[in-house]
C-alpha positions as CSV (number, residue, x, y, z in Angstrom):
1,X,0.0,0.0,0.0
2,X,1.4,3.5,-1.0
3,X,1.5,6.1,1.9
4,X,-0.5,9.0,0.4
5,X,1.3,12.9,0.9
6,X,-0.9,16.0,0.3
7,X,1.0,19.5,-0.6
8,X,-0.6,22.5,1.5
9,X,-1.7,23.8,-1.9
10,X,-4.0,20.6,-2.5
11,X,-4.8,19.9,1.4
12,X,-6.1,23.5,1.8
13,X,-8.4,23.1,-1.4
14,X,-9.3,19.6,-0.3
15,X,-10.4,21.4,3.1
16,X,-12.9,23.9,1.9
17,X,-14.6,21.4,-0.5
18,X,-18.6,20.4,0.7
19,X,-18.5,17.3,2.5
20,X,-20.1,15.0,-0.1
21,X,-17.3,16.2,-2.7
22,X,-14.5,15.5,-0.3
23,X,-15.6,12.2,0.4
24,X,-15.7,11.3,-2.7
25,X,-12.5,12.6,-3.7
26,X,-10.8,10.8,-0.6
27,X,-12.3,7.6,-1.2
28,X,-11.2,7.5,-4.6
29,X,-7.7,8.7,-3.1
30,X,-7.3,5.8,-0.9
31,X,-8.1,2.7,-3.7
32,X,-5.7,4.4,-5.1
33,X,-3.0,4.4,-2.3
34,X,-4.2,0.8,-2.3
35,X,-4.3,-0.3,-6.0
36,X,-2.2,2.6,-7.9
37,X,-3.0,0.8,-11.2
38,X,-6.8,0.2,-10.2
39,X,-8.4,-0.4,-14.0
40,X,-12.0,1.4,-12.5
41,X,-10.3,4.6,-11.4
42,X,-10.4,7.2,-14.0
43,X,-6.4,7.9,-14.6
44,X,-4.4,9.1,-17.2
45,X,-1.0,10.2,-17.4
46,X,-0.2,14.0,-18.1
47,X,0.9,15.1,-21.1
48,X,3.5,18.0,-21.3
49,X,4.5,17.4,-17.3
50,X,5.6,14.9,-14.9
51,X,3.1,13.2,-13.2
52,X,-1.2,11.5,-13.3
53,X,-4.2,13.3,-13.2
54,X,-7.2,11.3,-11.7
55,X,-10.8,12.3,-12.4
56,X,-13.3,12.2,-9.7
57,X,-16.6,14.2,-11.3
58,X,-16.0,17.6,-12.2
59,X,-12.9,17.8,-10.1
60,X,-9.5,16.3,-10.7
61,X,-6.6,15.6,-8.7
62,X,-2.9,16.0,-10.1
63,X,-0.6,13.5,-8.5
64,X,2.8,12.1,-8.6
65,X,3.8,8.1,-7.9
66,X,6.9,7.3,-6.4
67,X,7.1,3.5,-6.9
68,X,10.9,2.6,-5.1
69,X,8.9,4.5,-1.9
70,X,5.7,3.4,-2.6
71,X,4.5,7.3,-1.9
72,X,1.5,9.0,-4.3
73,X,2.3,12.9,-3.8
74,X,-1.5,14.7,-4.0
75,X,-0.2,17.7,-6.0
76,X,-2.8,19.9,-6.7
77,X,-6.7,19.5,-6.8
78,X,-9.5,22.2,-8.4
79,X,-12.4,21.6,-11.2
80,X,-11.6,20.8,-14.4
81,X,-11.4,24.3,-16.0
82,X,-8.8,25.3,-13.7
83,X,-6.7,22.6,-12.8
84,X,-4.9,22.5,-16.0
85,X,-4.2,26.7,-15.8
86,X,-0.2,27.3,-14.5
């Protein structure tokens, strides 16, 4: 099982989201903690950066996976039309 690590960025975000979207976002976070290559979770690898972006809904969560630690680093987390936005 990978040890999940959330950046203040993402854990602040994550904080201020309702309660039913947070859950939900969580959950998904921790089959994939559990399974990081889990075919029913919605991931895809990013394309002009290091890293995965994983879809939950209308939000999506930009993550890196260190496999020789076996850490997933929760980079950043907004909606869809602003996650991608540097």
């Amino acid at each position: 099982m990978y040890e999940l690590k959330y950046r203040r960025q993402a854990r602040n975000y994550l904080a201020r989201l309702p309660l039913k979207i947070k859950s939900a976002i969580v959950n998904n976070l921790h089959e994939l903690a559990a399974n990081p290559d889990n075919p029913s979770l919605n991931i895809d690898v990013l394309k002009g950066r290091e890293g995965f972006r994983l879809r939950v809904g209308q939000y999506r969560v930009i993550y890196t996976r260190q496999d020789d630690r076996l850490i997933i680093e929760v980079v950043k987390i907004r909606l869809r039309g602003d996650i991608y936005k540097r």
